[in-house]
Structures are given as C-alpha cells and as structure tokens.
N, C-alpha and C positions, 0 to 999 in steps of 0.2 A: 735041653729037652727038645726031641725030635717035633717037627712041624707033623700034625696029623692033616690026612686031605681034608675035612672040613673047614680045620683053620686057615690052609690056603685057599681055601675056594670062598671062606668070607672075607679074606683081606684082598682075593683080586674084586670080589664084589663091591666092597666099602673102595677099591682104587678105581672103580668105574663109575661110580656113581659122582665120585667127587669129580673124575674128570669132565662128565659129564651135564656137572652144576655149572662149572667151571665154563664152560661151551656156553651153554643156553645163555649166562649172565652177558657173556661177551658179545654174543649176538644181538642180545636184547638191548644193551647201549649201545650199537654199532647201528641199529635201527632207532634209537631214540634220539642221538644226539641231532641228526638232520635236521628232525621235527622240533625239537625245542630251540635249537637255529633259528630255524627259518620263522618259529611261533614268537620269537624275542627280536626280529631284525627284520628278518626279509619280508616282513607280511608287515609292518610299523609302515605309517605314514610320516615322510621329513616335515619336520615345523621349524620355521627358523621363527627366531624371537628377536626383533627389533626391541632395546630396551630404552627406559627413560633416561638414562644418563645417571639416574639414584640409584648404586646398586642394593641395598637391603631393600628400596621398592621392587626392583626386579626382583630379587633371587625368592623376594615372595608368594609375586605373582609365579612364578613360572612354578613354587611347590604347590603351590595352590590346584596349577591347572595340570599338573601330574597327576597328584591326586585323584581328581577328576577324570583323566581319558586312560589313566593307564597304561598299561602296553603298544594302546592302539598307535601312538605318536612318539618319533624320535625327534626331540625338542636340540636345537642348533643356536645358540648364541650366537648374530651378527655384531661385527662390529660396525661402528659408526663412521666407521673412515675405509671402510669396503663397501663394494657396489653389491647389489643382490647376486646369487648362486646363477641366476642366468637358465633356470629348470623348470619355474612359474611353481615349485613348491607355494604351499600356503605360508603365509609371514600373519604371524603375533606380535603387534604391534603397541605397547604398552604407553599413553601419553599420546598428545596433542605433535608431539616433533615428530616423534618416534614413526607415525602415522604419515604425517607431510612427507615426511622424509622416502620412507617407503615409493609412496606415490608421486614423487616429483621426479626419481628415477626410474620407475615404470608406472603409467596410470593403469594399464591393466593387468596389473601385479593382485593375485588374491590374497588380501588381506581381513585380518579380523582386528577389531583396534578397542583397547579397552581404556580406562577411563580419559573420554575424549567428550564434549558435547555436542550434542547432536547436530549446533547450527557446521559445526568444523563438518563434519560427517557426509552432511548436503551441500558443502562446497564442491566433495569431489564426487559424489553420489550420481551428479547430472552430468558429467563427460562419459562419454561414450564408449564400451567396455568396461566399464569396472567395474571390479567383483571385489565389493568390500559387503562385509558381515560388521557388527557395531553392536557391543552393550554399552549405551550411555551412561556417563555419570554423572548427570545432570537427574532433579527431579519436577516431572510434569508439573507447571504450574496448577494447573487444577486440583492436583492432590495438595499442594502449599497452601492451596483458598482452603479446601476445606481440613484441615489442618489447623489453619488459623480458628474455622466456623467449630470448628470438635470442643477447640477450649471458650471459644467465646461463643456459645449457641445461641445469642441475644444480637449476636453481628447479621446485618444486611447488606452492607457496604464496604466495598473494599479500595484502596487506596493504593494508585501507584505512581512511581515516578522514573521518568527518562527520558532519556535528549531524544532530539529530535530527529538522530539516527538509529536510536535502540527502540522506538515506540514499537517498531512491528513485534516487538519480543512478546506482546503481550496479546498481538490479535487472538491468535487461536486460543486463550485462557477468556479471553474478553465475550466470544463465540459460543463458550461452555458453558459461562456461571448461568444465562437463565435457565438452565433444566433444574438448577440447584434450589433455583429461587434467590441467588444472589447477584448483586449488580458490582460496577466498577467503574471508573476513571483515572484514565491516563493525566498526569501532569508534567508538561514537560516543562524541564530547567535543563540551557544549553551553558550555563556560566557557576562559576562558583558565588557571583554578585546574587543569581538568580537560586540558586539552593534552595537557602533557609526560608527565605519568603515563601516558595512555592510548594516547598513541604507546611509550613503552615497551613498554606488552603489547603492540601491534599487532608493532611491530621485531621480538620475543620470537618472536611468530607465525609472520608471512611472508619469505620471503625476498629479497621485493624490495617496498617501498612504490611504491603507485602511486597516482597525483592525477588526479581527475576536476577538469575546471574547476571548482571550488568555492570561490566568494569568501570566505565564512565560514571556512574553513581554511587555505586556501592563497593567502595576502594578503600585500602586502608587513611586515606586522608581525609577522606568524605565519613569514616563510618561515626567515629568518636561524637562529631555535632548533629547528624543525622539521630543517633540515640540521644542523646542527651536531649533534642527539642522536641523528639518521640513521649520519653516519657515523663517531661512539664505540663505535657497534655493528658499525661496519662492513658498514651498507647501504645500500643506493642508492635514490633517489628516480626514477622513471621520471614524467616529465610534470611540468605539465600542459601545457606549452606551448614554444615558442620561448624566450621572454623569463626563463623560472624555469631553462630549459638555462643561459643566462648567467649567472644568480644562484646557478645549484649544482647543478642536479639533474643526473644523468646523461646523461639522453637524452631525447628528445621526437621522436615521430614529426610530419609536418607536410605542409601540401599548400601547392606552389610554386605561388603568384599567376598565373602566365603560364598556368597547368592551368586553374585556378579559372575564369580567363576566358574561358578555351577553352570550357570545360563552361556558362558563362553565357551565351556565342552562342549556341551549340546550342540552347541555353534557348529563346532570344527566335527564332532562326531557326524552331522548332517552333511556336512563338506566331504568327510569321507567314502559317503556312501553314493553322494551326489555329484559329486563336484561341485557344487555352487555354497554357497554359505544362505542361510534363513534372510529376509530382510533386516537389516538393522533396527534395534525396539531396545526399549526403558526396560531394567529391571524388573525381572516378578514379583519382588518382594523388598518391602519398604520398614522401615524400624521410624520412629521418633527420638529425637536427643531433644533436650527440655534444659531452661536456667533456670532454676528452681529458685535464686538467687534473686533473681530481677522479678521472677512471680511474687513472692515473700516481698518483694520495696512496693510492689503494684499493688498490692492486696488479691492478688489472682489468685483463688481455686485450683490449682491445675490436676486433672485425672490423671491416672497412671499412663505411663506413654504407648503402653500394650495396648491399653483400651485406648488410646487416642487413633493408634493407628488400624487397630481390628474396626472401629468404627467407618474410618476413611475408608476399606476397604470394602466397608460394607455396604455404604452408599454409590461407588463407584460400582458393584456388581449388581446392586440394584438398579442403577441409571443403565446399566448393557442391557441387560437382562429385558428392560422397560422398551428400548428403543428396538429390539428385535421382533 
C-alpha cells in the first residue's frame, strides 16, 4: 500500500516529537545531575568520628546521629592509631578516651564528645582555645535528690558519702537543696576500715542515701555491703546510675540515648552554621529506671516512673520559673 502525504507528514511529526522528548530529557539531567552532586557532597559538612573502641557502641551512635543531621554531614571513621586529618574539621568523639584522645593531639581541635561526664569535660574546657561542644551522661544531682523526694515525699534529709577528695562532687547539689526545702550531709570515709561505720551514721542521718558517680565509693566492691547495711536500716539507695539500679539501688534517674542524639545534632547543626558548638549541658530529657524488686522487699509504694519523672520535671520548671 502506497504511503499517502498525510501519513508521512504524521510519521515525520510523531519522529520529531520523540526526538524532541528525547533532547529535553537529556538536558534536563545534564542540568540536574551537578545539582544533586553537589546537594549530596559538596555542600555536606566532614565529621570525623573518634570511636569508643566498642564497635556496636559506635556503629550506633553514629546511625543515631545520621539519622538526626542528615545530608548536612559526611561522617569519617578515624582510627585510633592515626593522628587527626590536620583540616580542624569537627571530630565526634564518642567515650571518655575517645575525647582525651582527641585533645591530647590537638587541644584546639573542635570537638563534640558524647557520653563523657562533665567533671572530664571541665578538665579541658579551661585551656585556652578549645572548642569542645558536650552532651553529658552523667545526671545532675539535683534531679537524683528529688527523685529520691518523688518516691519518698515524707523525706527531708539526704545522706551522702565520700572521701575526702570526692567531697567537692556534691557542693553545687548541697547549694541547691534549700530552694527545695531539702537539706544534706556529706560523710566522709577515706578507708574501707572506715565505710561501714560511717555509712551507719550517714543511714542514722538521712533518709534516703544518695550516690554521686563516685568511683572511690560506689565500686563494684564497695557496692554489695553498702546495700546490704542500706536496707538492715531500711533505706534506699537512689543512683548513681543505670547499672547499680540492677545491682540494688532503688532508682536512678537517666537520659534515653535516642534524646542524647537528638541534642548532639543540634550541637553540630549549630556548628554548621556558626562555627562554634552551643556550651556543653546535661540532657533535655530524663526517664526513671526503678527495682521494683527491692521496692516489693522494702515494703515501698513506688509510682509509675512516668510520673516520677514528669513530677521532677515539674518542680525543676517551677524553681526556674520562680527564680526569674
């Protein structure tokens, strides 16, 4: 069948139009791919990440803080046995070494250092130049007192112990409690001869013991008679952590990891923008872990840990709030 001119005049039509798709599409990702380049690399901020030496502790933190910033940061695992990049990039510094480590090779290396406590923090905090950012994981003693005061609301008196080089751990909590209407006493015991006798008078004293992280007292060798002569007297141990909540103590205030991270973007997103990191600060956001176990041997009440800690919260915004 002969081609009539309409049908060639629609088949060059329909061969221009496709060439023509054909064109436009090529240009349009010859102009996009630059852009989504340079939107995935060149426009990312480098982070290296000093790690703990535990890798599932790392490889969590650092999805964590993915999560968190996104595109904005291209995250770089250092090793431990290489010196920094030598570029003053930002370094993530995960752990107490991780952090030393950092700054013993540059002190004015900007770093952000996450679970570390805060006394380590203001070791290097005070030499001159550093740019360190810090979410602590340590929890303010003040919120531990009233913590302890949430489940014991009939407490007045609080009870502490520590040598004679760890006393100052408690000034600034010691500073706090009378807005609370709560008081306190330091005890010190520099010996293991001197322990148990002087946790007796402390016990005697307060009515809830409470533990600052204090390696010197509150050790795994120290902790088993320390509870045991705690609740003969029938009293409770509030803190210092997580881990001693397992091992007996009552309660331990604490801040959820997934927060921590949250608050360590924000960190490094303000470093982005600034250059400098926010001052180093505690946690936004605090949870309770409870031994339901040791409550039940005590005969203790305990409230839901929600409301233990929505309470603590509550007083704490009420004493800001008050003092402004």
């Amino acid at each position: 069948m002969k081609a009539t001119p309409e049908i060639d005049a629609q088949r060059q039509s329909k061969s221009s139009f496709a060439w023509w798709r054909v064109w436009l599409c090529s240009l349009l990702a010859l102009l996009w791919l630059p852009a989504l380049t340079f939107g995935q690399s060149a426009s990312a901020t480098d982070l290296y990440v000093a790690g703990s030496g535990n890798d599932a502790l790392d490889q969590y933190v650092i999805r964590q803080i993915k999560q968190n910033v996104g595109p904005a940061f291209n995250l770089t695992p250092l090793s431990s046995r290489k010196n920094l990049p030598g570029n003053h990039a930002p370094v993530l510094a995960i752990g107490p070494q991780a952090f030393s480590r950092v700054l013993q090779q540059d002190a004015k290396q900007p770093v952000l250092a996450l679970l570390v406590k805060k006394s380590l923090v203001q070791e290097y905090e005070d030499k001159t130049g550093s740019q360190i950012g810090a979410v602590y994981k340590d929890v303010p003693l003040i919120r531990q007192a009233l913590t302890g005061k949430a489940i014991l609301p009939q407490a007045t008196r609080i009870a502490l112990l520590a040598t004679t080089e760890s006393a100052d751990l408690y000034e600034p909590l010691l500073e706090q409690l009378g807005a609370f209407k709560l008081d306190a006493r330091v005890f010190i015991t520099d010996t293991n001869e001197q322990l148990i006798p002087t946790l007796n008078r402390a016990l005697s004293y307060g009515d809830f013991l409470l533990a600052a992280n204090d390696e010197a007292i509150y050790n795994p060798r120290n902790i088993k008679p320390i509870l045991l002569t705690a609740y003969r007297r029938n009293k409770i141990l509030i803190g210092p952590n997580q881990s001693y909540v397992k091992a007996g103590s009552l309660a331990s205030s604490y801040a959820p990891f997934p927060d921590m991270a949250k608050q360590a973007a924000e960190a490094l997103m303000a470093y982005r923008e600034t250059g400098q990191f926010p001052p180093p600060a505690y946690p936004d956001r605090y949870r309770v872990q409870l031994n339901d176990q040791v409550a039940r041997s005590l005969n203790i009440p305990l409230p839901d840990r929600d409301d233990i800690a929505d309470t603590v919260d509550q007083i704490l915004l009420e004493s800001r709030e008050g003092s402004q």
